[in-house]
C-alpha positions in Angstrom: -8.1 -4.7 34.6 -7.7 -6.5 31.4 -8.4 -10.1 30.9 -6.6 -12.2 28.2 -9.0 -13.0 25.3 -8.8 -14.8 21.9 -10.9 -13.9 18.7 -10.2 -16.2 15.0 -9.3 -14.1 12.2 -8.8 -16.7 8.8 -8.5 -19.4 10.6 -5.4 -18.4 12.9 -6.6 -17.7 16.7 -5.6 -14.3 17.8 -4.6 -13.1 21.4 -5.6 -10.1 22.8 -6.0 -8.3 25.9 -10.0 -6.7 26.6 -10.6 -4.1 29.1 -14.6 -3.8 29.4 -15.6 -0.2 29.5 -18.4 2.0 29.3 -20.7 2.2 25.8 -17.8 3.5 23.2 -14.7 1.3 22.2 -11.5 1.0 20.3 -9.1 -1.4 18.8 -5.6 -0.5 18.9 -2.8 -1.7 16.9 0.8 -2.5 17.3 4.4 -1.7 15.4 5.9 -4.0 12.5 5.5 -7.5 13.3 8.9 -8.1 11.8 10.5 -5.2 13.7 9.6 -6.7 17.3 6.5 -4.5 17.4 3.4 -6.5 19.7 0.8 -5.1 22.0 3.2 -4.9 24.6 5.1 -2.1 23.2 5.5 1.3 25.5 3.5 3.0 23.2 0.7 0.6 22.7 0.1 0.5 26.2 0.6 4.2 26.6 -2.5 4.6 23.9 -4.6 2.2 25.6 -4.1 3.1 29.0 -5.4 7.1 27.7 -8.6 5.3 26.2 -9.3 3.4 29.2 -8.8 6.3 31.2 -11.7 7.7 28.9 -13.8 5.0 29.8 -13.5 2.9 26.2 -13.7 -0.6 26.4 -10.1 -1.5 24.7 -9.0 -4.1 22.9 -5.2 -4.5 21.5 -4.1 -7.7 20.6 -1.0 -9.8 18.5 -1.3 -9.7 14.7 -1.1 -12.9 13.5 2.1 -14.3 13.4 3.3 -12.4 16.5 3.9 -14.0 20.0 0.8 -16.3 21.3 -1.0 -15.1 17.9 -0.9 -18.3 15.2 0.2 -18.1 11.6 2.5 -16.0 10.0 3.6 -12.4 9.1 0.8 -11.4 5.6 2.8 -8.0 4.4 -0.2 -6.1 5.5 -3.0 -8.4 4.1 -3.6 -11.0 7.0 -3.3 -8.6 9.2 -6.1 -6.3 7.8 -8.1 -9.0 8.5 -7.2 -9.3 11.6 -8.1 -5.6 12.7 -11.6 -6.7 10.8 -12.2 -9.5 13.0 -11.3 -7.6 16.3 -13.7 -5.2 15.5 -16.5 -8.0 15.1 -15.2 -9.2 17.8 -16.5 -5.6 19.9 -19.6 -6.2 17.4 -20.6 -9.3 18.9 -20.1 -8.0 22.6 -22.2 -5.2 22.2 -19.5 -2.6 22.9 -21.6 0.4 21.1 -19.6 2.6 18.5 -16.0 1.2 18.0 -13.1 3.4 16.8 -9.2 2.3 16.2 -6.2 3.7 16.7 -2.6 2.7 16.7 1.0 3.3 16.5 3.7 3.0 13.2 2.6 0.2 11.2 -0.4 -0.3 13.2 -1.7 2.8 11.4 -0.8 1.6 8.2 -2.8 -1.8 8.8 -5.9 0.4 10.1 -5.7 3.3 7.2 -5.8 -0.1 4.5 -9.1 -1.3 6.3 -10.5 2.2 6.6 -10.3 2.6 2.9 -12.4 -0.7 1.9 -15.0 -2.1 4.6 -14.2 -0.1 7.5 -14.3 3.3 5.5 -16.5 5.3 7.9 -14.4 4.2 11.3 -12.9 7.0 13.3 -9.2 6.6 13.7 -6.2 8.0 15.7 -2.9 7.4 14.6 0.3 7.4 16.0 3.3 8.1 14.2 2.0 6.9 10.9 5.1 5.7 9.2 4.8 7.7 5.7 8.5 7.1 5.1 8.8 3.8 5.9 5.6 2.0 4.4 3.5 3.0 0.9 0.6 5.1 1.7 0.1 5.8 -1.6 -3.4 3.9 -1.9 -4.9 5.7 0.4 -6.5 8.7 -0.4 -9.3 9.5 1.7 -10.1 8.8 5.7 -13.1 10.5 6.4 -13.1 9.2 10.0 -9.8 10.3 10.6 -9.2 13.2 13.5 -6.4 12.8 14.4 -2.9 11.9 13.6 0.5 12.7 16.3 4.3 12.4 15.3 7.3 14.0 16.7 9.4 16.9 15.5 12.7 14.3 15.4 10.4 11.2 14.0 12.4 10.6 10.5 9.6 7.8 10.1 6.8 9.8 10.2 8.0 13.0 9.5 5.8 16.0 10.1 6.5 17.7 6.9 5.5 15.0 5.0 2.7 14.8 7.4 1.7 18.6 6.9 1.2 17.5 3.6 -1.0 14.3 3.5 -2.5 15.1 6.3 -4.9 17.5 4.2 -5.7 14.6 1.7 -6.5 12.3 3.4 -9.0 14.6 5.7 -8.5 18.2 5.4 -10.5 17.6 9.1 -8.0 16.3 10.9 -5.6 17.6 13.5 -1.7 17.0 13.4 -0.1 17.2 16.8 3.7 17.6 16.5 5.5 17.2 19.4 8.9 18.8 20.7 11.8 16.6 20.6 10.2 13.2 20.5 11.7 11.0 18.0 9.6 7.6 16.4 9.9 6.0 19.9 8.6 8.5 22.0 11.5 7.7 24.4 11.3 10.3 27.5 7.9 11.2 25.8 5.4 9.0 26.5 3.5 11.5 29.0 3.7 14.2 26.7 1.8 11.8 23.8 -0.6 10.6 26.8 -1.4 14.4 27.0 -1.9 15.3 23.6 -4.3 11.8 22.8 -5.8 12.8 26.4 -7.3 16.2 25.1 -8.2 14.9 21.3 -10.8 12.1 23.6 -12.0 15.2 25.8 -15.5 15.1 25.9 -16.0 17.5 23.6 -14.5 15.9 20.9 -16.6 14.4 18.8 -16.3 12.0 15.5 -17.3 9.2 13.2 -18.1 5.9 14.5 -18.8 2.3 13.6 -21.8 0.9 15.3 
């Protein structure tokens, strides 16, 4: 079960949703604010329903701006703050080591945090939209495992993909899969699977305690 929580990030109070799990954790993120994304979305829920399955303690919540969540869409900044704060959040509850992951512009959000205070965090991502928003300052993501798209996802194509991928950790996995597009329509089981057998328990990666 999750219960409805609330963390501060700069002021604004954020709303979340917290499922208490065993000793690791993650925070997952959520699509462009302006685009209807929230933690609500299919895939969101699709992601933390995998993790919970894996025994994390989850945490996905509203950037700021975004339903019960207060102030006001930050172009990226704000919200990296936010993903900060959510993590402290785990901090303060003891969770154990805390990892994020999430989904189009989610990833975007977590890659920018990853690269300054959050440097050594593992991530997933979903669908990281390299066509649509400027990865250009990031360069490395040492935690990174892990990154899935679809083979008709013109937002995160996997050719561009196949070709970041390697800079940004030469590590890390791409799982393309067959016929899904950027919403995983009709695909949401086969993206459970995929995430579902990167968190096996022989998968192993970086942390933040």
């Amino acid at each position: 079960m999750e219960t409805k929580v609330h963390f501060t990030s700069s002021e604004c109070q954020i709303e979340g949703r917290l499922h208490e799990g065993n000793s690791r954790a993650v925070v997952i993120t959520h699509p462009h604010s302006l685009y209807g994304g929230n933690m609500h979305n299919p895939v969101v829920e699709t992601i933390t329903e995998v993790f919970r399955q894996q025994g994390y303690t989850t945490l996905r919540f509203n950037f700021r701006g975004v339903e019960g969540s207060q102030g006001r869409y930050d172009e990226g900044r704000g919200e990296q703050e936010d993903v900060r704060q959510a993590v402290a959040y785990l901090k303060q509850r003891a969770c154990g080591p805390i990892e994020l992951s999430g989904y189009s512009f989610g990833t975007w959000v977590n890659a920018q945090c990853a690269v300054g205070s959050l440097s050594e965090i593992s991530m997933t991502m979903v669908s990281p939209p390299t066509a649509f928003m400027d990865f250009r300052m990031i360069q490395h993501l040492p935690g990174l495992t892990l990154a899935i798209t679809g083979s008709r996802d013109d937002i995160a194509p996997p050719d561009m993909l196949r070709r970041i991928l390697p800079l940004w950790n030469p590590g890390a996995r791409l799982e393309v899969l067959p016929g899904a597009d950027h919403f995983f329509l009709d695909h949401l089981e086969t993206l459970a699977a995929a995430l579902q057998k990167a968190l096996s328990p022989h998968h192993t990666s970086a942390t933040v305690d």
